[in-house]
N, C-alpha and C positions, 0 to 999 in steps of 0.2 A: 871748368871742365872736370868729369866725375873724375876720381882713382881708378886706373885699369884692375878689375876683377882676372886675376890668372886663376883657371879651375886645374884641380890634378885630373890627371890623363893616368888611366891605368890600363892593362891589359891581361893577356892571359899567364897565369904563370907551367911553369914545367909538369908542375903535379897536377894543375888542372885539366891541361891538353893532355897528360898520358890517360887521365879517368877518363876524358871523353873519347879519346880513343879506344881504352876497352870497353867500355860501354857500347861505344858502337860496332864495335867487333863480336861482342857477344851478342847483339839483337843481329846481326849479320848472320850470324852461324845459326842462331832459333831460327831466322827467315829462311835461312838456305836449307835446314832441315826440314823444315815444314814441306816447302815446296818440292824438294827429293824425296821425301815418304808421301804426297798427294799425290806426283806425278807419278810413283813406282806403284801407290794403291791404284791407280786408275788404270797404268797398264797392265799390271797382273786380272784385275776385273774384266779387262777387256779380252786377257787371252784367256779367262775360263768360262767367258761370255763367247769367244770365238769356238774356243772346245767344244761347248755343250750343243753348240747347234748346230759343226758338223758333225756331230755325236748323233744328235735328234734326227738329220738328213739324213744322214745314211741308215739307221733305224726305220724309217718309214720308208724309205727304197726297196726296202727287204721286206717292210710287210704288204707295200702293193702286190709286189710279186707273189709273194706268197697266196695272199687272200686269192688271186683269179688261178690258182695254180690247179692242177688236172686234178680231180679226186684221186688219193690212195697213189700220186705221184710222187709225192712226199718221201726222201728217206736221207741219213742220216751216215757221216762215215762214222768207224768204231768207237775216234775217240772225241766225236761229238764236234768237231771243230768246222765242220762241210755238212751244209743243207744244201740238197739235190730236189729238183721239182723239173716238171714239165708245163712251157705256159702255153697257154688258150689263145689263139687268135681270132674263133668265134664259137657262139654253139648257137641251134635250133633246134628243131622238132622237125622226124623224118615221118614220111606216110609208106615208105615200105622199105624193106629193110633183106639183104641178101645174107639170111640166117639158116634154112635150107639145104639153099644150094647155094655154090660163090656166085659171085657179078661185078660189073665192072663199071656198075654205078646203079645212085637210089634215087628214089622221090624224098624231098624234102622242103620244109617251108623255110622261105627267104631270111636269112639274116640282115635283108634288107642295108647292105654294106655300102657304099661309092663304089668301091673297085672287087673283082673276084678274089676270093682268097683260096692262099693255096697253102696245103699242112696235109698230115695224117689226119686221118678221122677214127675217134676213139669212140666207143659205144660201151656202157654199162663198166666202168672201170674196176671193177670189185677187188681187185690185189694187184699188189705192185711187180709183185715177178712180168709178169706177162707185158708189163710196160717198157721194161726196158729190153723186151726181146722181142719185137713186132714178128710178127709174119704174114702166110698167109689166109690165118683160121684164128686170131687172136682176137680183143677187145680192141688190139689199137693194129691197126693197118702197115703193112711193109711199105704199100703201095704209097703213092704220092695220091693226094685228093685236090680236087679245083671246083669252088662254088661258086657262080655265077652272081652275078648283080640281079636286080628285079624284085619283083613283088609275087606273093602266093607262093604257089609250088614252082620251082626249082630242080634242074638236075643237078647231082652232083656226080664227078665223072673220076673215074679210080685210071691208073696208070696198069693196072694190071687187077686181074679175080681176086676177090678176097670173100670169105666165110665169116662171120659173125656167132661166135658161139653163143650168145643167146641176144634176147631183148631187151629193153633198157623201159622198168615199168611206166617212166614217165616217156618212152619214148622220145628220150632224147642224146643227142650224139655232139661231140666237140670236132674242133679241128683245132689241131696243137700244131707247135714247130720242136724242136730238136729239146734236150734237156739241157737244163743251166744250174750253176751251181754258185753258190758262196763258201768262199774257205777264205780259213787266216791262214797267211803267210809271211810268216817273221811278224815284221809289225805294220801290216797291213792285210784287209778283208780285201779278195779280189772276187770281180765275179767273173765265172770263166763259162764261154758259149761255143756252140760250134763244133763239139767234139766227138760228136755221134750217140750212140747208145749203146753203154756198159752194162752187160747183167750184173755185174755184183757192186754192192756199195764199194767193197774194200779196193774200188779205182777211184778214190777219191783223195785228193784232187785229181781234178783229170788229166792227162799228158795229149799236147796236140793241140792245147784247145786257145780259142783267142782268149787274149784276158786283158778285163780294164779297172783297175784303182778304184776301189769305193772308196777308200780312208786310211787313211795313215796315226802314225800314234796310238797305235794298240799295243797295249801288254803283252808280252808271251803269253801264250797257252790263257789269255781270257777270255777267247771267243766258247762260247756253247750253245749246242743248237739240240732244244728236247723237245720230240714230237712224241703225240699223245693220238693216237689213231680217232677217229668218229665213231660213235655208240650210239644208241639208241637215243639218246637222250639230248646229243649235242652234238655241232661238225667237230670233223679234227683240227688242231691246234700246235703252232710251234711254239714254245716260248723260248726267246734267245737274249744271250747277254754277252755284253764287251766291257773291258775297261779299257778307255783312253790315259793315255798321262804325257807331262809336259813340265820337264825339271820335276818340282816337287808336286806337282797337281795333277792330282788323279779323279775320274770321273768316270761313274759305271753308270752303263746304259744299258736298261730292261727293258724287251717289249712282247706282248702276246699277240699270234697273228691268228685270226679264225681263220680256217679255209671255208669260203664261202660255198662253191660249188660241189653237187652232189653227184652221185655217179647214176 
């Protein structure tokens, strides 16, 4: 029978397990930093990824409106912070027109709509005073207008006699609603409707008037609102800017709006 083989048994000693325990303590804390500086870069990416595009929303809000806004509607409070317009509900082309003498409705070709629409009717808009002061001998009507549904020629019917002081060479006429406005307020752009028509800018913002939240996280005093009237050469134009921010992240947002429509 062989001699029994006894092997020596060894194990860990003191200093070996403390090294592996820092050792593993410190790829611990590498791992733990990695992934709390990936996870905090992915959320901050993701909040000036969420910034920029209610940035960019509410930007193109402002220039829908803009671009269909009434010619020469367009104005500005003092210190630039409130653009004021009037918007379009439709326009066409009229076939006769109570320029004259007053009346209390015209011929007109179909805006060809689903439903009748009803607004002021604006004709040849050439300055803005006379916009925000209707009556009933001006470019834009005191009276209330209602356009019929259908095809061809059309009546459209006034709530009461209005004069037309002149002709609109492309012989064409809008029907608008009430004026609306954008202003910053602390730190938020509101848009505010509903509040009638102000002769002077300097009621801007306007008091009374409904108002709903475009945005929040705006800068003090970053909003600006520069209009640049139509010329010969080109329509008129706003161009406006905001800065957003959020803790330490800031983000300016520029955009140019043509007015499409002419008077």
């Amino acid at each position: 029978m062989p001699p029994c083989v006894r092997t020596k048994e060894r194990g860990f000693s003191l200093i070996e397990l403390i090294m592996v325990i820092v050792i593993l303590g410190a790829l611990g804390v590498g791992i733990t930093s990695f992934i709390t500086r990936s996870v905090g870069g992915y959320i901050a990416t993701g909040e000036r990824q969420r910034m920029a595009t209610a940035g960019l929303v509410a930007a193109e809000k402002i220039t829908r409106e803009l671009r269909e806004a009434l010619p020469n509607s367009i104005r500005t409070s003092v210190d630039k912070s409130c653009v004021e317009f009037i918007p379009i509900f439709a326009a066409s082309t009229y076939i006769d027109l109570p320029v004259e003498a007053a009346g209390s409705s015209f011929q007109a070709i179909s805006a060809q709509r689903d439903s009748a629409i009803s607004g002021r009717v604006a004709v040849y808009p050439i300055s803005t005073a006379p916009l925000y002061s209707p009556s009933a001998s001006g470019s834009l009507t005191a009276a209330t207008a209602s356009m019929p549904t259908g095809t061809g020629a059309v009546t459209v019917s006034l709530s009461s006699a209005h004069q037309f002081p002149l002709h609109s060479p492309a012989r064409r006429f809008y029907i608008v609603g009430a004026p609306a406005a954008y202003c910053q307020a602390g730190g938020k752009i509101i848009r505010y409707s509903n509040y009638g028509f102000n002769p002077g800018s300097g009621s801007l913002p306007p008091s009374g008037a409904d108002m709903a939240m475009l945005i929040n996280q705006v800068q003090a005093g970053s909003v600006q609102f520069d209009f640049s009237p139509m010329s010969l050469v080109r329509n008129a134009v706003v161009n406006f800017r905001f800065r957003l921010e959020q803790g330490s992240e800031q983000l300016v947002v520029e955009q140019e709006a043509a007015i499409r429509n002419l008077p």
